[in-house]
C-alpha positions as CSV (number, residue, x, y, z in Angstrom):
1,X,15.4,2.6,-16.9
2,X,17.7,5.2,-19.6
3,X,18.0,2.9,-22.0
4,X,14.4,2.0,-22.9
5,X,11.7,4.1,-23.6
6,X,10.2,5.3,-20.9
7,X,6.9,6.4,-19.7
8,X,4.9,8.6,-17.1
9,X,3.0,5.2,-15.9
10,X,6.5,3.2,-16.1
11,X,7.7,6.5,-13.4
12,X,4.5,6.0,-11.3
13,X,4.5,2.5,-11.0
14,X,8.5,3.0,-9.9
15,X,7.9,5.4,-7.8
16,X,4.8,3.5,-5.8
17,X,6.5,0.1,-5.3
18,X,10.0,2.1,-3.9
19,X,7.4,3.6,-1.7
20,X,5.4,0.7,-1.0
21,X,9.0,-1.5,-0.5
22,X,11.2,1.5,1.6
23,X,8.6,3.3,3.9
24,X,9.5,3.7,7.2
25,X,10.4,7.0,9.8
26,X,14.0,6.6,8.6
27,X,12.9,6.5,4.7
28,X,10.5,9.6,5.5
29,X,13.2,11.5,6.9
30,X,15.5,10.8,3.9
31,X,13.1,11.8,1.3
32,X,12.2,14.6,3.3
33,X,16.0,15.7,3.3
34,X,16.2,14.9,-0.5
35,X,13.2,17.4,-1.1
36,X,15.6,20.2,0.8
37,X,18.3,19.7,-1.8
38,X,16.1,18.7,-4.6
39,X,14.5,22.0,-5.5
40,X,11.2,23.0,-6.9
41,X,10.8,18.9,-7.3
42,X,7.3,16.9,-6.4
43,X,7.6,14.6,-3.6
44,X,7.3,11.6,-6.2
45,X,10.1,13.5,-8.6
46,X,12.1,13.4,-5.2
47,X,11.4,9.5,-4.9
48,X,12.4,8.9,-8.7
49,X,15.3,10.8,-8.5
50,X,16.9,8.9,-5.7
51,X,15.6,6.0,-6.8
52,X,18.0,6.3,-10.3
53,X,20.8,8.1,-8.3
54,X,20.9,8.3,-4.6
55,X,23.8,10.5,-5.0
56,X,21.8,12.9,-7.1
57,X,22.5,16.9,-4.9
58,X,21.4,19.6,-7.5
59,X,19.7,18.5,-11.0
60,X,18.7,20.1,-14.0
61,X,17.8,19.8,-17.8
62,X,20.7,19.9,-20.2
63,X,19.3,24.0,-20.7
64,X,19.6,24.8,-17.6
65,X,22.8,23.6,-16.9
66,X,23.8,25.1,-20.4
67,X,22.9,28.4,-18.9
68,X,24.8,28.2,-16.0
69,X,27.9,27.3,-17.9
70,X,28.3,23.9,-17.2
71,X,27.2,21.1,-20.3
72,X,26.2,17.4,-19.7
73,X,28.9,14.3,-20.1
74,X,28.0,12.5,-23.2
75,X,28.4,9.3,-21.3
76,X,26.0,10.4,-18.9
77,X,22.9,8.6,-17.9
78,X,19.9,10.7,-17.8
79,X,17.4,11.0,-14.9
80,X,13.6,10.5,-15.9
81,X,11.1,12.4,-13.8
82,X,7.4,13.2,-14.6
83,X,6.4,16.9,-15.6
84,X,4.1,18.7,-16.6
85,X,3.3,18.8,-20.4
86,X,3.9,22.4,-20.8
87,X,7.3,22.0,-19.1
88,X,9.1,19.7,-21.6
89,X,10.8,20.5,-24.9
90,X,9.1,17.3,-26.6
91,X,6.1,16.2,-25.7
92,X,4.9,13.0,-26.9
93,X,2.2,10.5,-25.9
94,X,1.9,12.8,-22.3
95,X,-0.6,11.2,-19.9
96,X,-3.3,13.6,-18.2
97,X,-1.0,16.5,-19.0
98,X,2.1,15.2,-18.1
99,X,4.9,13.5,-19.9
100,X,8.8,12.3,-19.0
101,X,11.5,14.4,-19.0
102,X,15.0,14.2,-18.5
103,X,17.5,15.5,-15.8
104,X,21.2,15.4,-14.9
105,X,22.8,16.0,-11.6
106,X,25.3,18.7,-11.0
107,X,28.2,15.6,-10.9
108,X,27.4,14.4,-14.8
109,X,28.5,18.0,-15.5
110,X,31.6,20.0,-16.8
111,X,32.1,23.5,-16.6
112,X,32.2,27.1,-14.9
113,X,32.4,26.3,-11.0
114,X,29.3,27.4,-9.3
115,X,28.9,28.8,-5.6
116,X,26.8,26.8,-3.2
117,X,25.7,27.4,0.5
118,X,27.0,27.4,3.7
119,X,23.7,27.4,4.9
120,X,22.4,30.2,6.9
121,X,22.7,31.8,10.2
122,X,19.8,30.4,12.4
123,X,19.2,34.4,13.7
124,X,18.6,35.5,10.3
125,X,16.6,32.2,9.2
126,X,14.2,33.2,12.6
127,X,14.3,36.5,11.2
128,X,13.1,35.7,7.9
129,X,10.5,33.4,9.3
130,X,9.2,36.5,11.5
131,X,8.6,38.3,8.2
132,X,7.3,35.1,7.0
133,X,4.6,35.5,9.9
134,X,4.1,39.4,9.4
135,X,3.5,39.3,5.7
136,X,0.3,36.7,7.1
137,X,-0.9,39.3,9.8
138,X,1.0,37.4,12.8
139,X,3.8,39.1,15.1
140,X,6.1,36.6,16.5
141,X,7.2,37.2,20.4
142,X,9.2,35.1,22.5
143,X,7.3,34.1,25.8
144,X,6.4,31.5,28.1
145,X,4.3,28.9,26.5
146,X,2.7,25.6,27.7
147,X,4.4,22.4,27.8
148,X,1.9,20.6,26.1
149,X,2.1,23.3,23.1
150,X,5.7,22.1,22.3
151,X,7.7,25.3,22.0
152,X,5.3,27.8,20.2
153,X,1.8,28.5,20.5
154,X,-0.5,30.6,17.7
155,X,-3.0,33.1,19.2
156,X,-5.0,33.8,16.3
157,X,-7.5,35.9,17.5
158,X,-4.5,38.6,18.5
159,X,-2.4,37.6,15.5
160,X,0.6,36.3,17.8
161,X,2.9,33.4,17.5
162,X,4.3,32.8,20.6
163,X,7.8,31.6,20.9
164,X,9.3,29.9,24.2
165,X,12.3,32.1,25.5
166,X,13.9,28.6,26.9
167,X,14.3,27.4,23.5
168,X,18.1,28.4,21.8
169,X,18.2,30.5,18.4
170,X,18.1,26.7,16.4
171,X,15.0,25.2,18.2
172,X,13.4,28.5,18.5
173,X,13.5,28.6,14.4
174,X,12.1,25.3,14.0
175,X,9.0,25.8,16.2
176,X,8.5,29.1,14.4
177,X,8.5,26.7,11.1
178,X,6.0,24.5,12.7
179,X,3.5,27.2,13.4
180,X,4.1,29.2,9.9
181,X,3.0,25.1,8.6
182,X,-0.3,25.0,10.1
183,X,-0.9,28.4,9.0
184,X,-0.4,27.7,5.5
185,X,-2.1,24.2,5.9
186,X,-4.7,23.5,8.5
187,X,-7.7,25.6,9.2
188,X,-7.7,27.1,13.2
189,X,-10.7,26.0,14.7
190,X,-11.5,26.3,18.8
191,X,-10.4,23.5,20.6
192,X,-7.8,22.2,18.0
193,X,-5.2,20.7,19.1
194,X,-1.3,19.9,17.0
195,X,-1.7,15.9,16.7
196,X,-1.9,13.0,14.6
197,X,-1.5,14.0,11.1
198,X,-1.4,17.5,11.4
199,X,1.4,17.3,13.4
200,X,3.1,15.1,11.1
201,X,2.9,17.7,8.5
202,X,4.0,20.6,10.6
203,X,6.9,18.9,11.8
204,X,7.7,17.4,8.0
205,X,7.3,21.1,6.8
206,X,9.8,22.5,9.5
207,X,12.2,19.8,9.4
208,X,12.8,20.3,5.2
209,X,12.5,24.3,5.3
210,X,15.6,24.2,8.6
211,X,17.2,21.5,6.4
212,X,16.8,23.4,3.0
213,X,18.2,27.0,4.8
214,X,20.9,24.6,6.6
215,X,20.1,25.7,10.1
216,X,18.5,22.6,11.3
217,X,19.3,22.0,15.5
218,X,22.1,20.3,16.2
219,X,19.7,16.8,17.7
220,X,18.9,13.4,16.0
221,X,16.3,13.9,13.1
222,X,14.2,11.5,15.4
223,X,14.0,14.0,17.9
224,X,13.0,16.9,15.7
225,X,10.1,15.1,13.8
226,X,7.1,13.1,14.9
227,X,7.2,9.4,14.3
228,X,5.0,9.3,11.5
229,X,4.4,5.7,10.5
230,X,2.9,5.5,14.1
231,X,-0.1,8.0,12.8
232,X,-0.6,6.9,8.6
233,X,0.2,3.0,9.8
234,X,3.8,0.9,9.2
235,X,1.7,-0.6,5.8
236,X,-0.3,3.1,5.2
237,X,-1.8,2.8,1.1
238,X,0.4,4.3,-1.3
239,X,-1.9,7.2,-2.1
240,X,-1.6,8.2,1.5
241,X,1.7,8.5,1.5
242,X,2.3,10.2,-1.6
243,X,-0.7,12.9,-0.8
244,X,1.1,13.6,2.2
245,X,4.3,13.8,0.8
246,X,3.4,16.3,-1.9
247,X,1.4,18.3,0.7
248,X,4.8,18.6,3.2
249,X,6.8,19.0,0.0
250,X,4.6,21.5,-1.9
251,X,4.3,23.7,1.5
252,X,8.0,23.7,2.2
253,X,8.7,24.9,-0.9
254,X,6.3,27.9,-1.2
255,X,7.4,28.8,2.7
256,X,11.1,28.8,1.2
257,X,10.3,30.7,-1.5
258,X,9.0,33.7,0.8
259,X,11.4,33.1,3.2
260,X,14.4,33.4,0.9
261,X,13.2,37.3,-0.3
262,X,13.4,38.4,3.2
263,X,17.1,36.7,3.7
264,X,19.9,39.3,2.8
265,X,22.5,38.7,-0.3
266,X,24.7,37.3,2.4
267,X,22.6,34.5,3.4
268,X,20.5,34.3,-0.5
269,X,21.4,30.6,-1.5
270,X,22.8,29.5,-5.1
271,X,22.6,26.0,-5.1
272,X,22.1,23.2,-2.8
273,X,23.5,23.6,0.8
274,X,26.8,22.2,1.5
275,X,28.8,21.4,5.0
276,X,30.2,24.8,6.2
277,X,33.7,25.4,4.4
278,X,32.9,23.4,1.3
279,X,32.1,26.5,-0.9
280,X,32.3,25.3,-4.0
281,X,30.1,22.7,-6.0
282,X,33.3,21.4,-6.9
283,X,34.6,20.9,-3.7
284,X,31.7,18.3,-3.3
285,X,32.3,16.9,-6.4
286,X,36.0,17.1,-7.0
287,X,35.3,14.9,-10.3
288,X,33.7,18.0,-11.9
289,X,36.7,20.3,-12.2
290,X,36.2,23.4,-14.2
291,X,37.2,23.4,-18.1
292,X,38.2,27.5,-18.4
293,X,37.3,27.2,-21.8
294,X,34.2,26.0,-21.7
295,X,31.4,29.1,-22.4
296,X,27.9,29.3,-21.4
């Protein structure tokens, strides 16, 4: 795909048929996964990008890694993703605004070591989520809440999200996330019930925000996330799948973003979260040792 030109309807053809050939709960899951490391990328970006590189943690242009010290292999093979036409440095022939770009994973770098994440405490991830909540007109208590409500319950009319007290700190985080979800992308109406798709996005939503802030419960991701093919169908139409991937995607990302200005400097992330003890982006990729010499 590098070595010929390349264009955004080649990427959206690649991107549909990897869709069309890998869908399945377990693929969903993965991408969903990807999209927590894959920062501030479009749910089809996130299916390009492991497409050309499954390994792919952390990417960026050949700038933006020049401004965090590091510069790109000359061997290395770029990673082509669609953006939009204001985004790239040359834009030729884009299509409806949008053209190919270029990115390289943290692993086709050399340079100044960069600090990555532990991930975060689940206590302060809750906490940041209640803030999440208050900055919406919600107060978050913990209570006793239906079975049939799954852990948390929104009360809209007295601007409460009700958390089950049975649930530990993990789980309790996680259903906060799946409430803060519909709040952002269903409209409340008496009598509505969590089910069918809107479920499937709240629990999408919750599963990448707990995955991106490295906190999610210690359970099988088949336990933590509805079985979506069973609601959009094992052969669902492309355009299905992608809307509701850039919907899960585009949500997680703006409930991170407010989430991570509440989180203190201890817990503030600087790149993609790694197993605890593995501080260093070089300790996941020994092969990218630093060169001392090498300025920004």
């Amino acid at each position: 795909m590098n070595r010929v030109r390349v264009t955004v309807d080649d990427l959206r053809s690649a991107a549909e048929t990897d869709i069309r050939r890998s869908w399945s709960d377990g693929a969903w899951i993965r991408w969903l996964e990807a999209a927590a490391d894959l920062r501030g990328q479009s749910f089809r970006n996130v299916v390009l990008i492991k497409l050309q590189m499954p390994e792919a943690l952390w990417v960026d242009g050949r700038q933006g890694w020049q401004r965090r010290g590091r510069r790109v292999r000359r061997s290395a093979s770029g990673i082509r993703i669609i953006a939009a036409a204001t985004e790239l440095e040359h834009s030729a022939d884009p299509v409806q605004g949008h053209g190919v770009t270029t990115l390289w994973d943290v692993s086709q770098t050399d340079g100044r070591s960069l600090r990555a994440s532990a991930g975060t405490r689940p206590r302060d991830a809750f906490a940041a989520l209640e803030e999440v909540a208050a900055t919406g007109g919600y107060r978050v208590e913990r209570g006793r809440v239906p079975e049939q409500d799954r852990g948390a319950a929104t009360v809209h009319r007295a601007g409460r999200i009700v958390v089950d007290d049975d649930l530990d700190v993990p789980m309790a985080t996680m259903s906060l996330a799946h409430e803060l979800a519909h709040l952002r992308m269903h409209k409340h109406s008496h009598g509505s019930r969590c089910q069918g798709v809107i479920r499937v996005e709240a629990d999408a939503v919750a599963y990448l925000l707990l995955a991106r802030l490295g906190c999610l419960p210690d359970r099988p991701s088949a336990d933590l996330i509805a079985r979506t093919s069973a609601v959009v169908g094992k052969s669902a139409p492309i355009r299905v799948i992608e809307t509701l991937g850039g919907r899960v995607v585009s949500t997680g990302n703006r409930l991170y973003d407010v989430a991570d200005r509440h989180l203190s400097a201890n817990t503030h992330d600087a790149g993609p979260v790694v197993p605890s003890g593995e501080l260093t982006i070089d300790s996941v990729y020994p092969e990218t040792a630093a060169e001392p010499e090498l300025g920004p």
